[in-house]
N, C-alpha and C positions, 0 to 999 in steps of 0.2 A: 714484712720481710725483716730478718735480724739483720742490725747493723752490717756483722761481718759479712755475708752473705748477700748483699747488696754492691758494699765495696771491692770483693773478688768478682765480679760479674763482669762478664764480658759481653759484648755482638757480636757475631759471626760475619761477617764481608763479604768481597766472590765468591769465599772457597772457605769452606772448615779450617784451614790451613792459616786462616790470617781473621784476626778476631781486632776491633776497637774495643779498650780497657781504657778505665779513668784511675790515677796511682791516687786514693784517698788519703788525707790527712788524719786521717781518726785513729792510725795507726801508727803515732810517728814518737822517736825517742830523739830529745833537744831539736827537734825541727823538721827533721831525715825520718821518712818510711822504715818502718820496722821491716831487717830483713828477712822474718817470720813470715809479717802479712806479707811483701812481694813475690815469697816462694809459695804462697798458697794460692796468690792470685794467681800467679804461673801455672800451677800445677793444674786450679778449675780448666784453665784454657788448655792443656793434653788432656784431660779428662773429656772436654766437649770436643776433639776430631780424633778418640783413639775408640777401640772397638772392645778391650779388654775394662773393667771399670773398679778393678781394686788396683793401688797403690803400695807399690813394693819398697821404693827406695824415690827418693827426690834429693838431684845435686845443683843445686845454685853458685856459679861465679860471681860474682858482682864486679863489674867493671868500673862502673860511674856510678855516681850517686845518682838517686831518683828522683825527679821533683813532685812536687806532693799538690795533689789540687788540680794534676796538670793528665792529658790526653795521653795516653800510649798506645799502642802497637804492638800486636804479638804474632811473631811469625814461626808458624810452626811445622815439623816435619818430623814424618815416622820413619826412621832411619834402619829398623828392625822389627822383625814380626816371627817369632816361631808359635810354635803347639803350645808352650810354659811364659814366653815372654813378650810383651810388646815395649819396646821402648821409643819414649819421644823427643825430639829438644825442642825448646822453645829457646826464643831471643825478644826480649823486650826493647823496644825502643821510644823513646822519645826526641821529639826534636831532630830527627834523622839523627841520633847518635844510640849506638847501643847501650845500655845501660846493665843489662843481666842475661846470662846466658845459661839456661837449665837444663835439664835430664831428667826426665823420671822413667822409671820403671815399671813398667804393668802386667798384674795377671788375672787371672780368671778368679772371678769370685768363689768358685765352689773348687779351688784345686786347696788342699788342704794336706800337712805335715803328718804321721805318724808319730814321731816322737815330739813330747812337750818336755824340753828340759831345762832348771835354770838349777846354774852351778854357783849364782849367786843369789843374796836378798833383798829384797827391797829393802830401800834407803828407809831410817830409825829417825823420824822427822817428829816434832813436838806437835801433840794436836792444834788442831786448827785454834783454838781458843788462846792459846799462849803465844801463838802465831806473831809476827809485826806486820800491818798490810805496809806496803809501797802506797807511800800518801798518791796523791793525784796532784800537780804540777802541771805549770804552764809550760806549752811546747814539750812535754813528755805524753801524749793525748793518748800513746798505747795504756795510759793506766786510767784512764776512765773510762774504756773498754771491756778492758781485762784487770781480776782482783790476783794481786799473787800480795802470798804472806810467808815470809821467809821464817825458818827456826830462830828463836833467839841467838841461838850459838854461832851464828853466821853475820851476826849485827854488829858487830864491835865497830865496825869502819861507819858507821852512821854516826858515830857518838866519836872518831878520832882514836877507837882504839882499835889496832890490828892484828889480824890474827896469825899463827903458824902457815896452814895452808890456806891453799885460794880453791876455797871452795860453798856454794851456793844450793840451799837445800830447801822445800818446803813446799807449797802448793797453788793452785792456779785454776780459775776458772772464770768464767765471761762475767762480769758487770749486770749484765741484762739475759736474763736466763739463755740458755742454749745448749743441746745434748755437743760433746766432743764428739767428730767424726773422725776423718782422715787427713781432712783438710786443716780444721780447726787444730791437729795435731800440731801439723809445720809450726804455727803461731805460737804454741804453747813450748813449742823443742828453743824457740828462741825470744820467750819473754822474761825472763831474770834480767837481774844486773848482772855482769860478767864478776864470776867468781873473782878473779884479778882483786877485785876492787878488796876483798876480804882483809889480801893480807900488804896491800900498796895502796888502799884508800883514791881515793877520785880524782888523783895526782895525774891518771893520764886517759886519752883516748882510744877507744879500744874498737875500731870500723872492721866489718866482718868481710875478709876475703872471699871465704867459699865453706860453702854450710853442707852439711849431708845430714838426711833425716831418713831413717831405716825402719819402716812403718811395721809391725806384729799383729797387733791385737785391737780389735774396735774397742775402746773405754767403755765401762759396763759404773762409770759415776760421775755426778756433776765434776767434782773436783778431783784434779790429776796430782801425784806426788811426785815431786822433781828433785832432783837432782845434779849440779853441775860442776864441774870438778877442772882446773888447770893444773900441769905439772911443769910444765915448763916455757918460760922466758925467754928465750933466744933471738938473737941477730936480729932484735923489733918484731918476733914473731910471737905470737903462742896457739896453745890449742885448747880447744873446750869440752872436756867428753861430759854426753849428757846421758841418763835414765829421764823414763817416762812412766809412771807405775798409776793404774788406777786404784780405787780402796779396795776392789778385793784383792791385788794383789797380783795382779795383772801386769805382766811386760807389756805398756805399749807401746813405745817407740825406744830405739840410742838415736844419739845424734853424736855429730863430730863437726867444731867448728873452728874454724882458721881466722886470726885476725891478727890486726897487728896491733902492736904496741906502741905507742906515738905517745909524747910526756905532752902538754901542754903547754 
């Protein structure tokens, strides 16, 4: 079994409804759980007690941090069911204290759009070969999991130099082979460094409030082209909008992500 696929795995208990998860370490950035891999482990766990088995939308709050290594808890409830949509939440817990509380969205595998339209392009990313990987580091253990290789033109802040905007471009795929699914998507919508850093360098802390990931299209390639982009700074806030593009060309995920800004 592939690493990630192991570590999103849940048991089932009395009832479909409440599943034992263990929060793995092998996905963690400075110490703390990537909140990529806890939204996918979330999301296996509405996938194994919902009846619909494609993934339309997934929304994570994070409350508390997660501790990593350690037993959780998922309690789960179908709050809605029509003909187009199932929707679930889940609540993760540890240690009797909530930690994350989720939403996703479900629908039928064969319900399918008439119109394919994009009024925009995929992101203009430097091939893979010109690429910079994310070295692999202690207590950052999502990057010897996961290869991402950002565009040169987003690396200045590695070197002290910063740039105009805060924005993060380039490509991403598993370490240890593995096709992208739907799941493996959530992971990829939140493995960058936080665009911020581009153009304010690693001056500050950047913990993700609440994530949403808006799933399209199955990846039709090992490696995804990404995308991530900040506009705005505000009140210790910002936001993160992301693309998700495979090589052909393929929309497959946006994301939108909340976090806050904390200096160090």
């Amino acid at each position: 079994m592939h690493p990630f696929d192991q570590d999103i795995a849940g048991q089932a208990m009395e009832t479909p409804f409440e599943r034992q998860a263990r929060v793995s370490s092998n996905w963690s950035i400075n110490g703390l759980p990537n909140g990529g891999y806890l939204l996918a482990l979330m999301a296996n766990g509405m996938l194994q007690c919902g009846t619909k088995s494609t993934m339309a939308i997934v929304t994570a709050n994070y409350v508390a941090r997660c501790l990593p290594d350690a037993p959780a808890r998922l309690h789960l409830e179908r709050f809605a069911d029509s003909a187009q949509f199932e929707r679930i939440q889940a609540r993760l817990v540890q240690e009797g204290r909530e930690r994350i509380r989720a939403w996703g969205t479900f629908v039928d595998p064969h319900t399918a759009c008439p119109l394919d339209r994009y009024e925009a392009d995929p992101p203009q990313v430097a091939p893979l070969d010109q690429c910079i990987p994310i070295p692999r580091m202690p207590r950052f253990t999502l990057f010897d999991q996961v290869a991402v290789r950002l565009d040169p033109a987003c690396t200045g802040w590695m070197s002290g130099r910063q740039a105009e905007r805060s924005e993060h471009k380039g490509w991403v795929r598993f370490q240890q082979a593995r096709p992208f699914d739907a799941l493996a998507v959530l992971l990829a919508a939140d493995a960058f460094p936080p665009p911020v850093y581009a153009t304010q360098g690693l001056g500050a802390w950047v913990p993700t409030i609440e994530l949403t990931v808006n799933l399209r299209k199955a990846p039709a390639s090992q490696w995804l082209k990404c995308i991530f982009r900040t506009r705005f700074i505000t009140c210790g806030l910002l936001e993160e909008d992301g693309e998700v593009w495979d090589e052909t060309g393929a929309l497959v995920a946006i994301s939108r992500q909340i976090a806050q800004y904390r200096m160090r």
